[in-house]
N, C-alpha and C positions, 0 to 999 in steps of 0.2 A: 773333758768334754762338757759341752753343757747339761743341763740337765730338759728335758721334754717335758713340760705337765704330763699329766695322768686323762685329763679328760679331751683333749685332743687330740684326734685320728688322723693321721694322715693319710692323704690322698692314695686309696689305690693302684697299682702300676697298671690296672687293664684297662682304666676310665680317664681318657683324658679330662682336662681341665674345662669348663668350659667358661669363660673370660669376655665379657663383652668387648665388642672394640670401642675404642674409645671413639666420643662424640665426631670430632673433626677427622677419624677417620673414616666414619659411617658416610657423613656425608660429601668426602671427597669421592667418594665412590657413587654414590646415587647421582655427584653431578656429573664424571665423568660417564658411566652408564647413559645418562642424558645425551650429553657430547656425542659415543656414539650412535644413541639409536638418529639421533636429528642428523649427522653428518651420512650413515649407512643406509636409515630406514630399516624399519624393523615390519617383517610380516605376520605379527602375530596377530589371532582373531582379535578384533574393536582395537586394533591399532592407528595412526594420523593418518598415515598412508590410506586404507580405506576411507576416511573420513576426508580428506585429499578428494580422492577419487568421486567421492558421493557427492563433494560442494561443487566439483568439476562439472561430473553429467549434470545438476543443477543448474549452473551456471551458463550451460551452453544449452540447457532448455528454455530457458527465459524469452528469447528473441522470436521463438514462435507460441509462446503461450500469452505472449504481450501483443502480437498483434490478431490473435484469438479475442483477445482481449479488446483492442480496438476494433477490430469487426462485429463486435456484440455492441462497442459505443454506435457504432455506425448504424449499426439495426436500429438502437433504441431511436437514433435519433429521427430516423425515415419513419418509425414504427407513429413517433410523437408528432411530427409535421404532416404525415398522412392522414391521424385522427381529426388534425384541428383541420383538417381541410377536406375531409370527405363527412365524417358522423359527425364531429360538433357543430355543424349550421345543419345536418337533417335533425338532431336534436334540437338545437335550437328553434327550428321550424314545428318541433312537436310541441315544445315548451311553450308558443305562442299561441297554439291551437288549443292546448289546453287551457293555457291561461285565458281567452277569450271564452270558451266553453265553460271552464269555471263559474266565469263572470255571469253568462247566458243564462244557464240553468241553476247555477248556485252548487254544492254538495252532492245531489241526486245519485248524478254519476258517477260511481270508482272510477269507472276504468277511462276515463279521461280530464282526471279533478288533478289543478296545476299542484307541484309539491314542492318542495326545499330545492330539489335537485334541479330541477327546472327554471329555479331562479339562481344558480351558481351555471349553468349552462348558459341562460341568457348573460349574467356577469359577464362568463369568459369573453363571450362572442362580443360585446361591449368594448372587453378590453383590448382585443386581436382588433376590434374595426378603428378604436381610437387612438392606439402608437401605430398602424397603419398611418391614418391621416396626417399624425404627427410628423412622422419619418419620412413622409413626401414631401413636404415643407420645408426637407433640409437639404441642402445642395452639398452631393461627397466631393467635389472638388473642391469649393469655397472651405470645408471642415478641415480635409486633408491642407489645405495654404495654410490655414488658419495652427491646426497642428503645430505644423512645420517652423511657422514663424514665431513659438514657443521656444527658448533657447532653455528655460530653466526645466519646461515640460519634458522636452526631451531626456536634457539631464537627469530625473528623476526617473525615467523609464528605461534612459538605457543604465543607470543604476542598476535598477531593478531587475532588471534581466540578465546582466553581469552576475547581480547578486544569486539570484535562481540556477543560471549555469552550471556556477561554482558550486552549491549545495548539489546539485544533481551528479554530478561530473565528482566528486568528493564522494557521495556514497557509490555509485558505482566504481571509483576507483578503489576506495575500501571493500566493497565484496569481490572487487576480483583477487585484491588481495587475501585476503580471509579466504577465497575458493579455494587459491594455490597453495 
């Protein structure tokens, strides 16, 4: 028989071994585990499935929080075309009073001496009356013929809006992807 060293113990009979598996078998096993939770779904708490779920109700809240969203453009926009058309000319009106009173009495008076804001007020109202004038000048039919009879212009725009689609229509096909 052979002979055993002396400093070497042999294993226990009540303690098994404990052996790591080897490499390639660790991970045929995490990929199959993978395999099935993706093919079964697995309900475990912060599992895909919930996270599934959470991109989903997401995904199909968008359509009313987007046009929340363009009803608040729509406000700002009536909010912006209502100022310039009701307080920026009764401004403007104050802005001339005062700038003439300035001029009358000189300093004397605070409370009606023309200031910074008053000549950005008159600016606007300059600028509102003078692409007015401009944009009457221009005939939208003769513009649109004109447009139209651009063959390269065209080309570059309906490019452009191709190109735009595609980008738009591309992410939203990617997050529905990603939702599911």
């Amino acid at each position: 028989p052979a002979a055993t060293p002396t400093n070497v113990t042999p294993n226990p009979p009540h303690q098994p071994t404990s052996q790591p598996l080897p490499k390639k078998q660790l991970n045929r096993q995490k990929f199959l585990s993978y395999v099935k939770d993706e093919m079964l779904g697995s309900r475990a708490e912060g599992s895909p499935v919930e996270e599934i779920d959470a991109n989903m109700t997401d995904f199909l809240r968008v359509p009313s929080r987007l046009e929340g969203l363009l009803f608040l453009g729509v406000v700002v926009c009536v909010d912006s075309f209502l100022y310039a058309l009701t307080f920026l000319p009764l401004k403007c009106v104050y802005g001339i009073v005062c700038l003439i009173w300035t001029g009358v009495r000189g300093r004397r008076n605070v409370r009606l001496r023309f200031h910074r804001r008053h000549a950005y007020q008159l600016l606007q109202v300059f600028i509102i009356i003078t692409i007015y004038n401009i944009l009457l000048t221009i005939s939208v039919g003769k513009l649109y013929h004109w447009i139209r009879g651009q063959s390269m212009l065209k080309l570059y725009v309906l490019i452009a809006i191709v190109e735009i689609f595609d980008r738009l229509l591309c992410s939203f096909g990617q997050d529905a992807m990603d939702s599911l």
